[in-house]
Structure formats: C-alpha cells, structure tokens
PyMOL commands that place a pseudoatom at each C-alpha (Angstrom):
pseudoatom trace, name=CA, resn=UNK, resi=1, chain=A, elem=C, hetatm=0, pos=[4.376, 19.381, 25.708]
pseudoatom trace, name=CA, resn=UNK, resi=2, chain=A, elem=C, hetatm=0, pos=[2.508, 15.771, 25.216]
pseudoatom trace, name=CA, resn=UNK, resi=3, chain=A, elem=C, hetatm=0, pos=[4.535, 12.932, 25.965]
pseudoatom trace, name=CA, resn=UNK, resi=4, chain=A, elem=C, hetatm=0, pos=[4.939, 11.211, 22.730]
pseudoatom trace, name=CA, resn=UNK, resi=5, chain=A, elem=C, hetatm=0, pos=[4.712, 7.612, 22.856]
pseudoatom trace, name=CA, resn=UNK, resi=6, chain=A, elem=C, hetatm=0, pos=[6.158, 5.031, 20.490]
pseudoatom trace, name=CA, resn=UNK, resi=7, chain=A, elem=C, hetatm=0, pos=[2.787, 3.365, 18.532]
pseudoatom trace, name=CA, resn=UNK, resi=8, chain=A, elem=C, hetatm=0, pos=[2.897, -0.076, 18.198]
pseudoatom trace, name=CA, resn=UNK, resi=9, chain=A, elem=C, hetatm=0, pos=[2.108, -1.528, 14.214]
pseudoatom trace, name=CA, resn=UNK, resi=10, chain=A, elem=C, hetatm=0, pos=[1.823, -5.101, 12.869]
pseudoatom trace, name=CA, resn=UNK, resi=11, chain=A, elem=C, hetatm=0, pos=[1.270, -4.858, 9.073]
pseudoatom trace, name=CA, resn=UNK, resi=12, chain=A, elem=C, hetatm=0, pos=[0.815, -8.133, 7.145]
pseudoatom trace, name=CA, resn=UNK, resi=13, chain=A, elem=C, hetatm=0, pos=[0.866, -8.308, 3.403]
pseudoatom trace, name=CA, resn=UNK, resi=14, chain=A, elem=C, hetatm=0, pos=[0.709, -11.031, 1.225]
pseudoatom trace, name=CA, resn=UNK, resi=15, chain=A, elem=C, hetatm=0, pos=[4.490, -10.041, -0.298]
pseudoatom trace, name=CA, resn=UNK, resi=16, chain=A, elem=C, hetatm=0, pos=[3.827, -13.218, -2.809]
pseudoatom trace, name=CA, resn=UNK, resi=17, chain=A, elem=C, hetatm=0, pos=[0.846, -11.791, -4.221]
pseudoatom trace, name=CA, resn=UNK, resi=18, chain=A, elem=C, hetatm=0, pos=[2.123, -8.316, -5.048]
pseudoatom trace, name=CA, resn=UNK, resi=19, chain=A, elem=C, hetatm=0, pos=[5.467, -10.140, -6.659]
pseudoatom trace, name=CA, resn=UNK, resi=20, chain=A, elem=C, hetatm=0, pos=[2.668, -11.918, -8.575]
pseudoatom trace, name=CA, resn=UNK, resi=21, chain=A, elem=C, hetatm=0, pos=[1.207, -8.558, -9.655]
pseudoatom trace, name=CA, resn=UNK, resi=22, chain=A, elem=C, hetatm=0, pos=[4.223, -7.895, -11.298]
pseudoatom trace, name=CA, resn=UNK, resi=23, chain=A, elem=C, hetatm=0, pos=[3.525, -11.013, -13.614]
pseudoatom trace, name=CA, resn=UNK, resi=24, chain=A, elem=C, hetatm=0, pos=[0.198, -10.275, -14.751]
pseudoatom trace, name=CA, resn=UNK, resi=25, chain=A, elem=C, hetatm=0, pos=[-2.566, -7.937, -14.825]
pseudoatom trace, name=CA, resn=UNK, resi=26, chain=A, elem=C, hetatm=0, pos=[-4.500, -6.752, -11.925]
pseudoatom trace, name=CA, resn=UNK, resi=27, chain=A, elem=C, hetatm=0, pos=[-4.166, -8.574, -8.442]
pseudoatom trace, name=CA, resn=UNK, resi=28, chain=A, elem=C, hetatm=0, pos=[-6.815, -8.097, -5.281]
pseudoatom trace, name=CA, resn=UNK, resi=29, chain=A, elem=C, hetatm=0, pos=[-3.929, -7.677, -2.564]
pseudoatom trace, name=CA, resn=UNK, resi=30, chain=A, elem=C, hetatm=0, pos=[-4.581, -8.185, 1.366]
pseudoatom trace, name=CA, resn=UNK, resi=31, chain=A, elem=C, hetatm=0, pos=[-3.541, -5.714, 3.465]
pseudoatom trace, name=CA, resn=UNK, resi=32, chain=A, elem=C, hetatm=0, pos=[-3.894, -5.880, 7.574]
pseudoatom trace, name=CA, resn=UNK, resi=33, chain=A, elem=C, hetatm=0, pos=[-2.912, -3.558, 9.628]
pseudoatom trace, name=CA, resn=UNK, resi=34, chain=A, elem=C, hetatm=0, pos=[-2.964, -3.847, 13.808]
pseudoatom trace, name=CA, resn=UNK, resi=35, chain=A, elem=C, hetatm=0, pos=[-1.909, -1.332, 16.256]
pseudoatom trace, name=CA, resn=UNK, resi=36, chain=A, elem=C, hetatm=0, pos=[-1.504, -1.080, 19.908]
pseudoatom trace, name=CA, resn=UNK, resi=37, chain=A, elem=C, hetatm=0, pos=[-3.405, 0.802, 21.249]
pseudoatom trace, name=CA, resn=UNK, resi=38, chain=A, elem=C, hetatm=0, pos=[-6.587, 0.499, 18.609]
pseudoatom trace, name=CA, resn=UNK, resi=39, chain=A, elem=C, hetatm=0, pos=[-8.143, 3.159, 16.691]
pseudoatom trace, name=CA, resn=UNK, resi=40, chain=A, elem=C, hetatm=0, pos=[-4.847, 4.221, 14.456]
pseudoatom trace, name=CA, resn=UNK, resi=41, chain=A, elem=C, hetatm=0, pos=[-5.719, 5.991, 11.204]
pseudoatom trace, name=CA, resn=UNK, resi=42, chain=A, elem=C, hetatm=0, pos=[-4.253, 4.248, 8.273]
pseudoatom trace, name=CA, resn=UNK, resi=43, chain=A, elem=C, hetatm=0, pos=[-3.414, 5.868, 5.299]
pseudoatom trace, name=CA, resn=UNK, resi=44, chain=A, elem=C, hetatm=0, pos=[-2.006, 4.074, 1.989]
pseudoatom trace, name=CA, resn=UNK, resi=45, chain=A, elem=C, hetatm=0, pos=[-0.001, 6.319, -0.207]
pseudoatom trace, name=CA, resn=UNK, resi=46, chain=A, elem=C, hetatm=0, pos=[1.300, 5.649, -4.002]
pseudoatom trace, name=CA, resn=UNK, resi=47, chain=A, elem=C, hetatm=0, pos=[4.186, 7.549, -4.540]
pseudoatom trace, name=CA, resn=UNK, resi=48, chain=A, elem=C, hetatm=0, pos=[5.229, 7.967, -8.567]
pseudoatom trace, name=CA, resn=UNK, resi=49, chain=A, elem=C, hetatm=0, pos=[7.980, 9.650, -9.678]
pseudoatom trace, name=CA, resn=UNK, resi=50, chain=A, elem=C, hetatm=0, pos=[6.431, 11.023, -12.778]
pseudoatom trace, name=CA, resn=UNK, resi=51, chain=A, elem=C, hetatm=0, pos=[5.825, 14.792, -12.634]
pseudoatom trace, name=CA, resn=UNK, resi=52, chain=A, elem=C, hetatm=0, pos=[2.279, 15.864, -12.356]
pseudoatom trace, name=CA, resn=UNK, resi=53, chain=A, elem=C, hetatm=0, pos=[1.224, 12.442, -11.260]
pseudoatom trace, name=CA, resn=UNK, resi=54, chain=A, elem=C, hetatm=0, pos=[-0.864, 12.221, -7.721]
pseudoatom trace, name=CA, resn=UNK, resi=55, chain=A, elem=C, hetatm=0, pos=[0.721, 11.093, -4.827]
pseudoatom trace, name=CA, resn=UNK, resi=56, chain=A, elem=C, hetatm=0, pos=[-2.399, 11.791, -2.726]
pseudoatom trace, name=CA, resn=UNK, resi=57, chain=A, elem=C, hetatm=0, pos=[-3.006, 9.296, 0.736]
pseudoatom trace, name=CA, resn=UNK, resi=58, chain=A, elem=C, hetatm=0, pos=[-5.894, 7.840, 0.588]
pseudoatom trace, name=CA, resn=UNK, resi=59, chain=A, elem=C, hetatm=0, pos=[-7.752, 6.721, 4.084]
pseudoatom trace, name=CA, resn=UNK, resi=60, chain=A, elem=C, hetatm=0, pos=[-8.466, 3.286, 4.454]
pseudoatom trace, name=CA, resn=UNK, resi=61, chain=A, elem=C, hetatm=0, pos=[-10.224, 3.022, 7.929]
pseudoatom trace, name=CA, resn=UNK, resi=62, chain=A, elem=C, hetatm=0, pos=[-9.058, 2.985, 11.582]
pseudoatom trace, name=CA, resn=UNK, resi=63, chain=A, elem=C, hetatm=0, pos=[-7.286, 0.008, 13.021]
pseudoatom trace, name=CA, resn=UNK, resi=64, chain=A, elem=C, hetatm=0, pos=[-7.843, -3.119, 12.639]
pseudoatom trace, name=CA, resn=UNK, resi=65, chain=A, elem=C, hetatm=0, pos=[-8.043, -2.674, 8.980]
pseudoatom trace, name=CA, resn=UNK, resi=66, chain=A, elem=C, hetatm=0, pos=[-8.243, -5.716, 6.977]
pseudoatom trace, name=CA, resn=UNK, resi=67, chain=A, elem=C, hetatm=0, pos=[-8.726, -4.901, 3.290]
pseudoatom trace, name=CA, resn=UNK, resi=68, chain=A, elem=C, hetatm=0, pos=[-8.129, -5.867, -0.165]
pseudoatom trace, name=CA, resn=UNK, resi=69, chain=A, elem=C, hetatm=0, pos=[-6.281, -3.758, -2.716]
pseudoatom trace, name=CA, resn=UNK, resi=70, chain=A, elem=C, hetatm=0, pos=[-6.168, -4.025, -6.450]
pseudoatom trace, name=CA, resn=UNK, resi=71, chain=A, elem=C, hetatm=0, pos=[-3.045, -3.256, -7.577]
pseudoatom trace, name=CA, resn=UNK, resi=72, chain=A, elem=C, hetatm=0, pos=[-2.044, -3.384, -11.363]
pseudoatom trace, name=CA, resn=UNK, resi=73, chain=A, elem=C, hetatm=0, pos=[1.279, -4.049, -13.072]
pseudoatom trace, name=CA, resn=UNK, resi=74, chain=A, elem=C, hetatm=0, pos=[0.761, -0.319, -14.491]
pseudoatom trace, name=CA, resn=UNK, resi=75, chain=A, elem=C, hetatm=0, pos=[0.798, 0.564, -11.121]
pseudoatom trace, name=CA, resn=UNK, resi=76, chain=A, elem=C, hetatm=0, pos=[3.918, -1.551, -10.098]
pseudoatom trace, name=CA, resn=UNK, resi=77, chain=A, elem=C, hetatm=0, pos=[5.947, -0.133, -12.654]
pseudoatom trace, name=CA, resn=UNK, resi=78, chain=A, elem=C, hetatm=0, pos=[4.601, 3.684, -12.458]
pseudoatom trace, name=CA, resn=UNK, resi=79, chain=A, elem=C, hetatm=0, pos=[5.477, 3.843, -8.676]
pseudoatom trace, name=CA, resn=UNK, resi=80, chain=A, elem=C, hetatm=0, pos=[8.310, 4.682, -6.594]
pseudoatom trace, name=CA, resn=UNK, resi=81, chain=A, elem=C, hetatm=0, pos=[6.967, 3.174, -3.977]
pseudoatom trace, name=CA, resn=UNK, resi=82, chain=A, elem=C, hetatm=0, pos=[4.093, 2.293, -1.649]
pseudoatom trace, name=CA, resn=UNK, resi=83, chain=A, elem=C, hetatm=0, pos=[3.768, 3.885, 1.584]
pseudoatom trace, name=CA, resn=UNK, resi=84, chain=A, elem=C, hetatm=0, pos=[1.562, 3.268, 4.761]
pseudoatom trace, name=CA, resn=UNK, resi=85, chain=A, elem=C, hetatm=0, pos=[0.871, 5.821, 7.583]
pseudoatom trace, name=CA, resn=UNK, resi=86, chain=A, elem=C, hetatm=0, pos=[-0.462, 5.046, 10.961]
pseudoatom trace, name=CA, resn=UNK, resi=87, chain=A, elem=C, hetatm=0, pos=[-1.038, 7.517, 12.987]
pseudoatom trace, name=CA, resn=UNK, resi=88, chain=A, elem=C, hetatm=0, pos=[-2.933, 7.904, 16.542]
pseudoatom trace, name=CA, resn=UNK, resi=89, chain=A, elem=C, hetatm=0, pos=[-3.247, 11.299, 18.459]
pseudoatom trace, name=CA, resn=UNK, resi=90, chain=A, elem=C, hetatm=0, pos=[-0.762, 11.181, 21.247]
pseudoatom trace, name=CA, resn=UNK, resi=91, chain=A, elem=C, hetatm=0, pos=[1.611, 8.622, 19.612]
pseudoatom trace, name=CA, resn=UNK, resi=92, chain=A, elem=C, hetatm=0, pos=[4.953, 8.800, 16.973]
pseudoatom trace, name=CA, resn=UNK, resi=93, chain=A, elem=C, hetatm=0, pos=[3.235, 8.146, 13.635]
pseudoatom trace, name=CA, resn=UNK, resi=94, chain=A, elem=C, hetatm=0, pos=[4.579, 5.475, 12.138]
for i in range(1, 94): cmd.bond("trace and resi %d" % i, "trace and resi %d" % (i + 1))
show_as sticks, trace
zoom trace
C-alpha cells in the first residue's frame, strides 16, 4: 500500500472581486493555485442544487495555475457552491 502523503495547496482568490460579482453582471475572477510538490491537477467544480443541472469538474491545468474566471451573478445565485480539487498521484487530494 503507497504511503499517502499530505499535499501541500496555497490557493489565492481575489474574495473582493467575487463579492463584487454578486453586485453586477459578469466579473473576470483570478484564481492561483500552488502546490508542493508541483505538477497537481486542478479541477474547478460548480456545484448547483437545481436538479438536472451539471455539476461537471472542469480541468484547469497542472500547478502553478494562474487563471482568470468569469463568473456571473446567474452563476452566484444558481450555485451551491464552488469547489476546487487538487490532486497529485501519491498524495491526499485536497
């Protein structure tokens, strides 16, 4: 059995911009994500509580990842909540 080890994760959001969002329309929201070791798979998930709606995860790129997502106030009032996954072969995902 593999020796799980604990994945360290740094995720920085701009929290002020997505409480924005919820004022207006669409907002371009940074999203970094850092891991130790490198080379986690980050996945950002949308979870709604409205039956038949997608939850899929979508992949947005292996650590580092320093992106942008638009996020509307449709959005922001549709979901449950926003999830991240970062996971790395060997480690705890986290």
């Amino acid at each position: 059995m593999k020796n799980m080890h604990k994945l360290k994760v740094i995720l920085i959001s701009s929290l002020a911009l997505l409480m924005v969002a919820c004022a207006g329309g669409k907002r371009n929201v940074p999203f970094t994500v850092q891991s130790d070791p490198l080379g986690a798979y980050v996945h950002f998930q949308v979870q709604s509580p409205i039956e038949g709606a997608s939850n899929d995860w979508v992949f947005l790129g292996k650590t580092p990842v320093d992106i942008k997502r638009f996020i509307s106030k449709k959005q922001l009032k549709k979901a449950g909540a926003f999830r991240l996954s970062v996971q790395k072969e060997g480690f705890s995902t986290q």
